[in-house]
C-alpha positions in Angstrom: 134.7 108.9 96.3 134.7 111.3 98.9 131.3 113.0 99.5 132.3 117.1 99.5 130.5 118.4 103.2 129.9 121.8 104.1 130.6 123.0 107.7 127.8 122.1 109.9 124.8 125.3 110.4 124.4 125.6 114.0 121.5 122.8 114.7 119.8 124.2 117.4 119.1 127.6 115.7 118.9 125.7 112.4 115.9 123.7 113.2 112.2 124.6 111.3 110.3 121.6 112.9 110.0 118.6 114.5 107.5 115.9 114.0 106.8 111.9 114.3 106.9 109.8 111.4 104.6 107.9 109.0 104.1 104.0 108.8 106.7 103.1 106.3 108.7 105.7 107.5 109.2 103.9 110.5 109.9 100.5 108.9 112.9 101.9 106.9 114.0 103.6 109.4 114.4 100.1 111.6 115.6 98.3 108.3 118.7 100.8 107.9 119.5 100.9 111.7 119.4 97.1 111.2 121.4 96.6 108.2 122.9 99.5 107.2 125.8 98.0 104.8 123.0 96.4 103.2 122.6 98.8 100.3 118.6 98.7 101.1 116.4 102.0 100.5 119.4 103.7 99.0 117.8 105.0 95.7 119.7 105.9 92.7 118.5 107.9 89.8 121.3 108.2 86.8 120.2 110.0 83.0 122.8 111.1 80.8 122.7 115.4 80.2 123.7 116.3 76.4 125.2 119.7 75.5 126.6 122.3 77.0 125.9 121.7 80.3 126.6 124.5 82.7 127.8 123.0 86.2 128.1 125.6 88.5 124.4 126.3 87.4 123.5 123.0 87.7 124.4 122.7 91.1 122.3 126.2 91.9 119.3 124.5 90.3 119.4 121.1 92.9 119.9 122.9 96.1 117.1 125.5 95.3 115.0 122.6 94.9 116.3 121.4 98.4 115.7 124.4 100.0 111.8 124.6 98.2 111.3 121.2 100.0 111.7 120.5 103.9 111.1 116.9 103.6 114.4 117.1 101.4 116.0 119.2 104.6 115.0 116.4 106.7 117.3 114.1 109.4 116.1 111.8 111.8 116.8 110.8 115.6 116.0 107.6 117.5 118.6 107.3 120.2 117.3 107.0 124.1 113.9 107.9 122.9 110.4 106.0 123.1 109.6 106.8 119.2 111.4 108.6 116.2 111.5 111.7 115.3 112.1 113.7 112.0 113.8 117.3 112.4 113.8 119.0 109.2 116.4 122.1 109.2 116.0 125.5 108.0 119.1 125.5 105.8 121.6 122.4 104.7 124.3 122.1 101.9 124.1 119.7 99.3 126.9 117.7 99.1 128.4 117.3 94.8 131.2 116.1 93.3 132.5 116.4 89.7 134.3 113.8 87.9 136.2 113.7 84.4 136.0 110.4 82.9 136.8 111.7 79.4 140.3 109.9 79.1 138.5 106.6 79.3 136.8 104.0 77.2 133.6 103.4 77.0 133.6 99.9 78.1 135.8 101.3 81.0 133.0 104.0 81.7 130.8 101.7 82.3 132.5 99.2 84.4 133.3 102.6 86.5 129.9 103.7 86.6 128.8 100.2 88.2 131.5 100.4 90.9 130.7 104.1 91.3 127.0 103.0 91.8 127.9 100.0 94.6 130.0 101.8 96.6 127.5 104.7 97.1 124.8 102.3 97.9 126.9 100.4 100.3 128.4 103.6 101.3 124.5 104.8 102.5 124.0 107.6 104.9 124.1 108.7 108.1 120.2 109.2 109.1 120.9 111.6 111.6 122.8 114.1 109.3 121.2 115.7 106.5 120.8 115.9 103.9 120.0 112.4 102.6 121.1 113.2 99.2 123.8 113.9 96.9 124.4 114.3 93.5 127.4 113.2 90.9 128.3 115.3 88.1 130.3 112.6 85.6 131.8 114.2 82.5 131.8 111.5 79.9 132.4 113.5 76.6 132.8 117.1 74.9 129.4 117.5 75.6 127.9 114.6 77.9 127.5 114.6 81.0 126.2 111.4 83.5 124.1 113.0 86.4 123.7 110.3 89.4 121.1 111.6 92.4 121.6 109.2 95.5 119.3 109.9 98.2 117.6 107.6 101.2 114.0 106.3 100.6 112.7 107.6 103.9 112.9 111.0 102.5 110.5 110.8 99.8 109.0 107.8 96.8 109.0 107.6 93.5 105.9 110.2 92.6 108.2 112.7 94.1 110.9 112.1 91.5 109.3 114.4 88.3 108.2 116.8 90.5 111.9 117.2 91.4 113.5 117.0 88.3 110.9 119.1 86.6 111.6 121.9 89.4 115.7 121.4 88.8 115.4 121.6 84.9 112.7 125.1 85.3 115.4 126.7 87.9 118.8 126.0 85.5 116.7 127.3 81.8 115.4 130.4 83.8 119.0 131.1 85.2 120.5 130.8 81.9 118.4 133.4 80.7 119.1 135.4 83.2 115.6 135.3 84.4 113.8 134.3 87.8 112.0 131.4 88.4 108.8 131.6 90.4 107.3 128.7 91.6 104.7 128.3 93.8 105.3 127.2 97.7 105.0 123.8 98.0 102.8 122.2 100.6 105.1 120.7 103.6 105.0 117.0 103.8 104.5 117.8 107.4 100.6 118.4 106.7 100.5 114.5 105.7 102.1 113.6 109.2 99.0 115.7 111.1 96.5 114.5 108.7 97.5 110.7 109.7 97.9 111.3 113.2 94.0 112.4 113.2 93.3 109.2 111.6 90.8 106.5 113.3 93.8 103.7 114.0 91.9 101.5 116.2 88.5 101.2 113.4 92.3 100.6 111.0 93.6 97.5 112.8 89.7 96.6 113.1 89.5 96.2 109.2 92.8 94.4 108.9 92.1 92.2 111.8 88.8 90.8 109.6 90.8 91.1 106.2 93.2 88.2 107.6 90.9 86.5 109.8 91.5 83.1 109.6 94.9 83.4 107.9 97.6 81.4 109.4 100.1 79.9 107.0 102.6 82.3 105.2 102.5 82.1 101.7 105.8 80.2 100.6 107.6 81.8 98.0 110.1 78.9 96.9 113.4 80.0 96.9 116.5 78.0 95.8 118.1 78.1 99.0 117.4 80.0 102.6 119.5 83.2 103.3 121.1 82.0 106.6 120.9 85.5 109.1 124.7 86.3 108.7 124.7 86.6 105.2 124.4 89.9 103.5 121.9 90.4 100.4 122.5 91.1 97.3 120.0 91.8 94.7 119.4 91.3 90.9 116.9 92.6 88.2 115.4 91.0 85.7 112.9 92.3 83.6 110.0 91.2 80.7 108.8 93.2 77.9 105.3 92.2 77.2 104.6 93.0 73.0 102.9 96.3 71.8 100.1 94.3 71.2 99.7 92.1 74.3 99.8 95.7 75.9 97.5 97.3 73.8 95.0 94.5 74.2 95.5 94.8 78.1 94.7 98.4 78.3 91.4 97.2 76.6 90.7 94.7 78.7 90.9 97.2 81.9 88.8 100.2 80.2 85.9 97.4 79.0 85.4 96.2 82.4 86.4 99.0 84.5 89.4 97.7 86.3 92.4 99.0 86.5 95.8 97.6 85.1 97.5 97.7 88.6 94.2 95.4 89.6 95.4 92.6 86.7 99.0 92.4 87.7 98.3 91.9 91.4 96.0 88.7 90.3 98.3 87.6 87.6 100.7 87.7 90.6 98.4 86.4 92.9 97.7 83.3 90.6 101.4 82.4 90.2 101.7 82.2 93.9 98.9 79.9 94.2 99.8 77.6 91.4 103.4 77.8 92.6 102.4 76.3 96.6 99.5 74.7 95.8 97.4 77.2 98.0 94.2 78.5 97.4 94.1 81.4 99.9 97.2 83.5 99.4 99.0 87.2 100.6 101.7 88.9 99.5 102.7 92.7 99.6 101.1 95.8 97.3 102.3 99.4 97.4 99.7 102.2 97.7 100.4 105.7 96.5 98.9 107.1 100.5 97.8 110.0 98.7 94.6 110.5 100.2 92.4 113.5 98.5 91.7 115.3 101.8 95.1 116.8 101.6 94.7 119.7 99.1 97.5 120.0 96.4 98.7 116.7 97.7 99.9 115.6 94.5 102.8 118.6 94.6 103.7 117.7 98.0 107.2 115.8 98.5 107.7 113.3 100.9 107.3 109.3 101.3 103.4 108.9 101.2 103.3 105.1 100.0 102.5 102.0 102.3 103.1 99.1 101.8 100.5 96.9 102.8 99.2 92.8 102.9 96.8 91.6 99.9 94.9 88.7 100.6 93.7 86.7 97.6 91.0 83.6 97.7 91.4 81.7 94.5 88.4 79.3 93.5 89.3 77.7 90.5 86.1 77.6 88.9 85.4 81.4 89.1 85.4 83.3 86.0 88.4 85.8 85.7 86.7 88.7 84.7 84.3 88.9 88.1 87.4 87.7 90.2 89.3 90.9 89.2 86.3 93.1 89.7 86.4 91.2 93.5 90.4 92.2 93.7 89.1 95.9 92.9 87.1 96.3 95.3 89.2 94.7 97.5 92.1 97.5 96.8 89.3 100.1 97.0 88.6 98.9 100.5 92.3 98.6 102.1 92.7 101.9 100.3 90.4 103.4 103.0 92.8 102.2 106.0 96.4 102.2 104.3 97.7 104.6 106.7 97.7 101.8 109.1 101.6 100.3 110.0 102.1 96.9 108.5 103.9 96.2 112.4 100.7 97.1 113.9 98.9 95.0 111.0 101.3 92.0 111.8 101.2 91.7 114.9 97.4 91.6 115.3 97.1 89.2 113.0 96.8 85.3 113.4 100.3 85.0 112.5 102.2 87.2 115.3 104.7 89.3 115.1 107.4 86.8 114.7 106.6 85.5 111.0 106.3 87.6 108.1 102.9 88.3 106.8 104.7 88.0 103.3 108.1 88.0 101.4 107.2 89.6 98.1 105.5 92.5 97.0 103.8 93.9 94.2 104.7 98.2 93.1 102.9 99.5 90.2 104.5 102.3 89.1 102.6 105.4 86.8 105.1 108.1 87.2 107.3 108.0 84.4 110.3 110.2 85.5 112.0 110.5 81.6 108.8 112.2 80.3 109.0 114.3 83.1 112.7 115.2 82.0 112.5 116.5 78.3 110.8 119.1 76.8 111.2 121.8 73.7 112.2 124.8 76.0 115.3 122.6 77.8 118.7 123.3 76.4 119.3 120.0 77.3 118.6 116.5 76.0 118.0 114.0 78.7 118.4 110.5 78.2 119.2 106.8 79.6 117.7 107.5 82.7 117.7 104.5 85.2 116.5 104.3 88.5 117.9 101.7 91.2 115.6 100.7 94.3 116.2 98.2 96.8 113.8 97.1 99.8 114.3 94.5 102.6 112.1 92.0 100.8 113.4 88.6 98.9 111.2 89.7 96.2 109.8 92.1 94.2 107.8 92.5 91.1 107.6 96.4 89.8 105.2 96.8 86.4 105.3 99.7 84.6 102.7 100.7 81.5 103.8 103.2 78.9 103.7 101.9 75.6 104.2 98.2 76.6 104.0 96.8 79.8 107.2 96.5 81.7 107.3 93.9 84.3 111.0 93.9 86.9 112.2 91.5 89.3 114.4 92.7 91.8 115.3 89.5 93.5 118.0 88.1 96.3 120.6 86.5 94.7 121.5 84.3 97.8 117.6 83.0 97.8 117.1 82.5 93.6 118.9 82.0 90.8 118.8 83.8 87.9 117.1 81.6 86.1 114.6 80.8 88.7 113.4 84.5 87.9 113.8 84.0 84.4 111.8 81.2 84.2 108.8 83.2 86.6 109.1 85.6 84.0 108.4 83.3 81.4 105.3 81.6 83.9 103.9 85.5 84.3 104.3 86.3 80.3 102.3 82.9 79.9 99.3 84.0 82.4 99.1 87.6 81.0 98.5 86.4 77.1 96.1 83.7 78.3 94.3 86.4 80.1 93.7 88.7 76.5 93.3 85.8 74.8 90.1 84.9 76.4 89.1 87.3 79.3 85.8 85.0 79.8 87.9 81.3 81.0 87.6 80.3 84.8 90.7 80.9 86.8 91.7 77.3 86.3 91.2 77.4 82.6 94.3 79.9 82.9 97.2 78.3 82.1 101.0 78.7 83.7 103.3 76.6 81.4 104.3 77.2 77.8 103.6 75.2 75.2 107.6 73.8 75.0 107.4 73.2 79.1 104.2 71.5 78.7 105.6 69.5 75.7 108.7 69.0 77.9 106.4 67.6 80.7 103.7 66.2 79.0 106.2 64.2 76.1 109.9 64.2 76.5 109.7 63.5 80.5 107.2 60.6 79.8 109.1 59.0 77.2 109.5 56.0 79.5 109.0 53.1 77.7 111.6 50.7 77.3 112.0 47.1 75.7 112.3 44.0 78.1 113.0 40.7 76.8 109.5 38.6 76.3 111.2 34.8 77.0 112.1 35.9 81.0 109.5 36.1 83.7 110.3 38.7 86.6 111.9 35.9 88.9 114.2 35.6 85.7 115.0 39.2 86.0 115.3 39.2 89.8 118.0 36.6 89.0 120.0 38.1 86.0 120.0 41.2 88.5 121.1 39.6 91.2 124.4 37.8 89.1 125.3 41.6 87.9 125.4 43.2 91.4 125.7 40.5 94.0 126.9 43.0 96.6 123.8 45.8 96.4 121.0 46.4 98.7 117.9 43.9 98.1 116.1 45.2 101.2 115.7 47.5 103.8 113.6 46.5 107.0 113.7 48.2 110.3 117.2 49.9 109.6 118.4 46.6 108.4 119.8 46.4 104.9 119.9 42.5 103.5 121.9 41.7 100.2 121.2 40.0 97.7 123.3 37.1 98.8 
C-alpha cells in the first residue's frame, strides 16, 4: 500500500519548537534506529465504523486532531549530534488511504486485513519525517467501514488513545451538523519535557542505586531456545480470561486491604518468576503512567509520559501474602517518586553494568479502555471490534486489563517460546490468582503454581514406577541375563574409557 504524501511545508519556516526528549523516549528512539524492520513500537489501533460513514469528513476530523496536538506534529533528529532532539512543526499533512474491499469474502477480508496489518508494521516510519501516523479507511460493506490508525510509540502511549478518538468522533458529529466544535487548548506535551529537565536526577540514580543494591544475577526467564543476534523477532499474543467471579472477588480483595489491582498482578508475576528459577530475590520490568500531579491538566495532555522501570521483589516464603502486597505497594509508591529517571542511567549504575539487561519481561497494567471511550448516544456511528497491536523490544510481556473480568495478554517472541510455553504460564498465573481469592490469609509458600491435573500428572502418573522383577534371580543373575542380551553395550566408563561387557 502506498502511503498518500503531501508536498513537503518549508521546514525551516515550519518549525513551532524544539526540545530534548524524555527517558523512554530516548530508548525507542535507539530501538528503531537499531532495528527498524523489526515491526517494534509500531502501534496499531483497528475498530470497525457502522453506518453511513462520511469520509471526506472523517478525514477533516483526524487532522484537526493533529493540528490540536504538537506532540502529534512531532519528528525527530539524531544525526552528528551529542543528544536527540524533537522538532515539532507548525503544520503537517496526514497521510490516508481508502480502500474497497466490498467484492471480497469475509474469510478473504480477514486474511487481507492481517497482511495489510504486517506490512505497515514492517513498513514503520521514517523518524525524521512527520507525521508518525496514518490512517486506513477500509470499506467492508454497504455500510461498514474498518478504520486502522498506525502511528510510532515515541509520539504518544496508550492514555493518549481516548482522548484522541474522543476528540475525532466530537469534530466529525459537530461537522455533520453543520456546527463548530470548540474545544479547549490542550496543554503541549512540551511542558512535561521542562518539568523533567527541573527534576533532581542525581537524588534519582541515588534511590535506584539502593533499590538494587546488592543485585547481581539477572532474573532468567526460561525460554525454549536463545534468539541468536541475526535473527529478526517475531511476536505472538496469547491471552487469559479470568471468570466474572474470580474478578469480582479480586476487586474485593484490593478495596478490603487498600491495595491496588495493578499491585496483585505485579506479585502474582513476581511469584511465577521466582518459582520458575528457583530465586528468592527477583526483577523484572513495570510501566508507570509518568503522570506526575504537578503538571496541571496533565491528564489532557498528549504525548509518551510512561516509563518503564525495574521492580525488585524479595520473596520469603513464609510471609503472609496479604502484608507482602502491602510491602510491593509501598514499594511502587516509592519508585513512583523517581520514575522520571532513564532505565540506561538506572542500568548502568547498577551492580550489573551496562552490558546485561536488568530484565527481559515486563509487566503494563492498563486502565484506559479505548472502546468506552469510542461510543456514545450522540455518535451517528456505532463503533466496534476495536483491537490494539503493541510491540516493544522485550522477549516478554504480560499486559492486564480490569473491566468486567480481568484480562491477562502475553505478547511473546516466537523465536524464544513456544506457544504452548505461554499457554501453559497462562495456565501457572490462572492457578496463582484463584489461590490468592481463595484464601488471601496463606503464606507465599502456601500459594500454589500447578493445577490439580499437573500436580496429578507429577505427583501419580510420572511416579508410576514400579515394575515386576522375577523373585528366584539375585542381581548378579540379572547382571548376567543382561549381559547374554547385549554383549556388545557399554558396562563402564572410567577416565574416557568405555569397557564392554565382554
Amino acid at each position: 500500500m502506498n502511503r498518500e504524501k503531501a508536498k513537503p511545508h518549508n521546514k525551516a519556516k515550519n518549525i513551532e519548537s524544539i526540545y530534548s526528549l524524555s527517558p523512554l523516549q530516548k530508548g525507542i528512539l535507539f530501538h528503531s534506529i537499531y532495528a527498524p524492520k523489526s515491526g517494534a513500537y509500531c502501534e496499531q489501533i483497528s475498530l470497525n465504523l457502522e453506518g453511513n460513514v462520511d469520509i471526506q469528513l472523517l478525514e477533516f476530523a483526524c487532522q484537526k486532531v493533529i493540528d490540536r496536538h504538537p506532540a502529534l506534529r512531532t519528528l525527530f533528529i539524531w544525526e552528528n549530534r551529542e543528544k536527540p532532539l524533537q522538532v515539532v512543526l507548525k503544520q503537517v499533512d496526514l497521510p490516508w488511504s481508502n480502500l474497497n474491499w466490498r467484492e471480497l469474502s469475509l474469510a478473504e477480508q480477514k486474511e487481507q486485513l492481517r497482511a495489510l496489518l504486517k506490512t505497515q508494521r514492517e513498513q514503520g516510519f521514517q523518524l525524521n519525517q512527520a507525521p508518525l501516523i496514518e490512517c486506513t479507511l477500509i470499506k467492508l460493506g454497504e455500510r461498514v467501514y474498518k478504520f486502522i490508525w498506525t502511528h510510532h510509540h515515541i509520539l504518544m502511549d496508550g492514555w493518549c488513545l481516548p482522548i484522541i478518538f474522543r476528540e475525532i468522533l466530537s469534530f466529525y458529529e459537530a461537522r455533520l451538523r453543520g456546527e463548530t466544535c470548540y474545544l479547549p487548548t490542550p496543554p503541549p506535551y512540551q511542558r512535561y519535557i521542562a518539568w523533567l529537565n527541573s527534576q533532581d536526577k542525581d537524588a534519582a540514580i541515588s534511590f535506584w542505586q539502593q533499590a538494587l543494591r546488592g543485585f547481581s544475577t539477572p532474573t532468567s526467564l526460561l525460554g525454549d531456545r536463545v534468539r541468536s543476534q541475526n535473527e529478526s523477532s517475531n511476536y505472538q499474543e496469547c491471552e487469559l480470561h479470568l471468570s466474572s467471579q474470580v474478578s469480582r472477588k479480586l476487586q474485593t480483595l484490593v478495596r478490603k486491604h487498600h491495595v491496588t489491582l495493578s499491585c496483585v498482578v505485579q506479585a502474582v508475576w513476581g511469584l511465577l518468576l521466582s518459582r520458575y528459577g528457583g530465586e528468592k530475590d527477583v526483577v523484572f520490568g513495570v510501566t508507570v503512567s509518568g503522570r506526575t500531579n504537578e503538571l496541571p491538566d496533565v491528564e489532557n495532555m498528549v504525548g509518551l509520559f510512561i516509563n518503564t522501570l525495574p521492580l525488585r521483589l524479595q520473596i520469603f516464603p513464609q510471609q503472609q501474602l496479604v502484608p507482602w502486597l502491602k510491602e510491593i505497594q509501598q514499594l511502587i509508591l516509592e519508585l513512583q517518586q523517581y520514575s522520571y529517571a532513564p532505565l540506561a542511567e538506572i542500568q548502568a549504575k547498577s551492580e550489573l553494568g551496562g552490558g546485561t539487561p536488568l530484565f527481559e519481561s515486563i509487566v503494563v497494567f492498563e486502565n484506559y479502555p479505548v472502546d468506552s471511550s469510542l461510543s456514545y448516544e450522540e455518535s451517528s456511528l456505532k463503533v466496534n471490534e476495536t483491537e490494539v497491536f503493541e510491540q516493544n523490544n522485550y522477549p516478554l510481556t504480560v499486559v492486564a486489563s480490569a473491566r468486567d473480568k480481568l484480562l491477562i495478554k502475553i505478547s511473546y517472541d516466537t523465536l524464544r517460546f513456544k506457544e504452548e510455553t505461554i499457554e501453559r504460564i497462562l495456565g501457572h498465573l490462572q492457578t496463582l490468582f484463584l489461590a490468592v481469592v481463595e484464601n488471601p490469609q496463606r503464606t507465599i509458600a502456601e500459594l500454589p503454581l500447578l493445577s490439580g491435573a499437573e500436580q496429578h500428572q507429577l505427583l501419580v502418573e510420572w511416579n508410576d514406577t514400579q515394575r515386576e522383577y522375577p523373585s528366584d534371580n539375585c542381581l548378579h543373575g540379572l547382571f548376567e541375563a543382561q549381559v547374554e542380551r547385549t554383549p556388545d553395550s557399554i558396562a563402564i566408563v572410567f577416565e574416557q574409557q568405555q569397557l564392554t561387557y565382554q
